[in-house]
C-alpha positions in Angstrom: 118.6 120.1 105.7 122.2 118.8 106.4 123.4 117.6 109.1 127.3 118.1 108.1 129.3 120.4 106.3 130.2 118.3 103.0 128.1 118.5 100.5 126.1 115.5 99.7 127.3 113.9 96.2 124.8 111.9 94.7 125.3 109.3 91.4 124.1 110.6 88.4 120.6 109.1 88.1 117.7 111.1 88.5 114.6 109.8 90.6 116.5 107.0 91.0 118.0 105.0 94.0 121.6 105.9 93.7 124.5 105.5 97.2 127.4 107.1 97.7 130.5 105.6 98.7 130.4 107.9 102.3 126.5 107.0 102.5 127.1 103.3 102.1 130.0 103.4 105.2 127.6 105.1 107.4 125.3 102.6 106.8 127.1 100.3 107.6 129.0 101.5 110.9 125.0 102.5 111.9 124.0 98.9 111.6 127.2 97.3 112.8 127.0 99.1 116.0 123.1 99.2 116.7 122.9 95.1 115.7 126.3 94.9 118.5 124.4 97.0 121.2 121.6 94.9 120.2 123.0 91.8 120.8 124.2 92.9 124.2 120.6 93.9 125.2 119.4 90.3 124.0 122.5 88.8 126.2 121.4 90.6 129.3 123.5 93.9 129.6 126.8 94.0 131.1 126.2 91.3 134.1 124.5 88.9 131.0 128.4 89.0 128.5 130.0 87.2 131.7 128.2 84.0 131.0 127.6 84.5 127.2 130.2 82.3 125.7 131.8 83.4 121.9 129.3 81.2 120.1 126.6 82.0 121.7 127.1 86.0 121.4 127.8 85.6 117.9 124.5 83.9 116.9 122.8 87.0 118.9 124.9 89.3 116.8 123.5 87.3 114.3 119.9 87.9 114.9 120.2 91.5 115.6 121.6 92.4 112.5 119.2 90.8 110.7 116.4 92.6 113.1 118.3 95.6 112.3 118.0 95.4 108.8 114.5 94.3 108.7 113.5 97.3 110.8 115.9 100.5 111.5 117.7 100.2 107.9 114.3 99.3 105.4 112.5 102.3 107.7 115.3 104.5 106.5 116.2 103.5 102.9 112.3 103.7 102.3 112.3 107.3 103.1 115.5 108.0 100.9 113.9 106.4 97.9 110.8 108.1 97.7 112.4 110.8 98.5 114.0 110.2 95.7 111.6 109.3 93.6 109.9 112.6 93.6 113.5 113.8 92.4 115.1 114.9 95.6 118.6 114.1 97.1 118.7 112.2 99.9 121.4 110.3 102.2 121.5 108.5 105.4 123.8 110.0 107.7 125.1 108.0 111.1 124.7 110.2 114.4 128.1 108.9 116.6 126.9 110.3 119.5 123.6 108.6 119.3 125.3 105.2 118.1 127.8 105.7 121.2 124.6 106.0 123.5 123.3 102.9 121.8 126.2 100.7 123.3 126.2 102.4 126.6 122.5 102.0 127.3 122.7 98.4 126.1 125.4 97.8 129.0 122.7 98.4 131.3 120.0 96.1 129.6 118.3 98.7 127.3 118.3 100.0 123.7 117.9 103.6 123.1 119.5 105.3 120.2 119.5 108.0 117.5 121.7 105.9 115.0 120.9 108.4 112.3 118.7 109.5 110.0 118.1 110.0 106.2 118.9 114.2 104.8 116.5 115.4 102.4 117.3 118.0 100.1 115.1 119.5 97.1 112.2 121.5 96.4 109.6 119.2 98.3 105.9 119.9 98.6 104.2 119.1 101.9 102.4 116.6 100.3 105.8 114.9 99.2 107.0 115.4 102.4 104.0 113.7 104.4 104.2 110.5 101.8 108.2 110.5 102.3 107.8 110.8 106.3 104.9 107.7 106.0 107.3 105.7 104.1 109.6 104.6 106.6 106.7 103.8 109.5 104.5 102.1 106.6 107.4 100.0 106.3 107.9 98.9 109.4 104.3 98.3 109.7 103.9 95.9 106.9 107.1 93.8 108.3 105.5 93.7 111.6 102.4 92.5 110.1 103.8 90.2 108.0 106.0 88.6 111.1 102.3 88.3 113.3 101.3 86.0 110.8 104.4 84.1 110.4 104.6 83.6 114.1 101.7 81.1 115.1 103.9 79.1 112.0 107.3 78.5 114.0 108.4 77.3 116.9 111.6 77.4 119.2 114.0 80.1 118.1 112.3 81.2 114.9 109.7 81.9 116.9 111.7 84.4 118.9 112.8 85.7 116.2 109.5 86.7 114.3 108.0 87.7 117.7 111.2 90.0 117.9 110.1 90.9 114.7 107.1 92.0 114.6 107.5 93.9 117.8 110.4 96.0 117.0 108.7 97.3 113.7 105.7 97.9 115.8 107.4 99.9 118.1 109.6 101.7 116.2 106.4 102.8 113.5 104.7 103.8 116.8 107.3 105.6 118.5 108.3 107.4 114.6 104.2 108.4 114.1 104.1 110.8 117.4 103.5 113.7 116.4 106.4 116.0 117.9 109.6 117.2 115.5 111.2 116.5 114.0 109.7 112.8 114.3 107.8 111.4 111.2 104.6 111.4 112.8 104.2 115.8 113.2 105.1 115.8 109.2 102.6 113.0 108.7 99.9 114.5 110.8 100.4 118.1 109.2 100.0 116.7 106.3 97.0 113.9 106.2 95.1 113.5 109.9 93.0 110.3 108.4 96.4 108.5 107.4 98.0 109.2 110.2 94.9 108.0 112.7 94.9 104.8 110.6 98.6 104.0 110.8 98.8 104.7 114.5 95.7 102.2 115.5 97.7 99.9 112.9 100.6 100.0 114.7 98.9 99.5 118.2 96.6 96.5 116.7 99.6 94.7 115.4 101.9 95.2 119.0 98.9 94.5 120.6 98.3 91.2 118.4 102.1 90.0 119.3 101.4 89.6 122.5 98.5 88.1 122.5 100.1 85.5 119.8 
């Protein structure tokens, strides 16, 4: 499926990762512009930028991109290469609308988006599609594992930052694994009911363990 008109063009290299040059832009306007709306939640929303000076702003911006990288953009380059793997095409495409709804929300304190999603095309079993859907909340699952641990480890703003962490990729595998379309979770579910039971109480152990950390 496609969600524009131009065709995708993909580097020679079969089953293997390959970009192109319009996939790597819309990468990178997607993560610009969800780690900016980010870093205006983490400021407060729209009454929180009047006393958030340059400096301090620009170490949030700082922090969200790299929570956006270690969460919304691993998540999506996962599904594109095992998509790829299993000898598909596959290329993230931005959604503006979704990214402009991003920075309004954020005005008002919250961060909700559709910043996009990788398009799959190729002759894909259901199996191959149920093991590409569980790549991207696997992912975040692992990170938010992995940042759990780190936490009792740090202190002061690395702290913040792993707590961040872990509960971002814990909510966004969670919110990914319900089972409604075209969500990961109804593809995962279709496919294998035992994996996708497991992942869920996973993901609710782990968000449930931040907290309590």
């Amino acid at each position: 499926m496609r969600g524009y008109d131009d065709p995708i063009v993909v580097n020679p290299g079969f089953k293997k990762p390959v970009f192109s040059r319009t996939e790597i832009r819309e990468i990178v306007g997607a993560v610009t512009l969800l780690s900016v709306a980010m870093a205006i939640v983490l400021s407060g929303g729209l009454p929180g930028l009047y006393g958030t000076g340059p400096a301090m702003f620009l170490m949030l911006l700082a922090i969200s991109a790299i929570l956006i990288v270690f969460s919304f953009l691993l998540h999506e380059l996962a599904h594109k290469f095992v998509a790829q793997k299993y000898g598909a095409r596959a290329e993230f495409r931005m959604y503006p609308g979704g990214l402009m709804l991003a920075i309004v929300m954020s005005l008002f304190g919250f961060l909700f988006a559709a910043p996009g999603a990788v398009y799959i095309e190729g002759r894909i079993t259901e199996e191959m599609n149920g093991r590409i859907s569980m790549s991207g909340p696997l992912t975040n699952l692992l990170l938010a594992t992995c940042a759990v641990v780190f936490v009792p480890f740090t202190d002061g703003i690395l702290s913040d930052v792993a707590f961040m962490m872990a509960y971002f990729n814990a909510f966004l595998a969670l919110f990914n694994m319900l089972p409604v379309p075209p969500l990961d979770g109804s593809k995962i579910f279709r496919w294998n009911k035992i994996a996708y039971v497991v992942m869920f109480g996973w993901g609710i152990a782990v968000l449930a363990l931040a907290f309590l950390i």
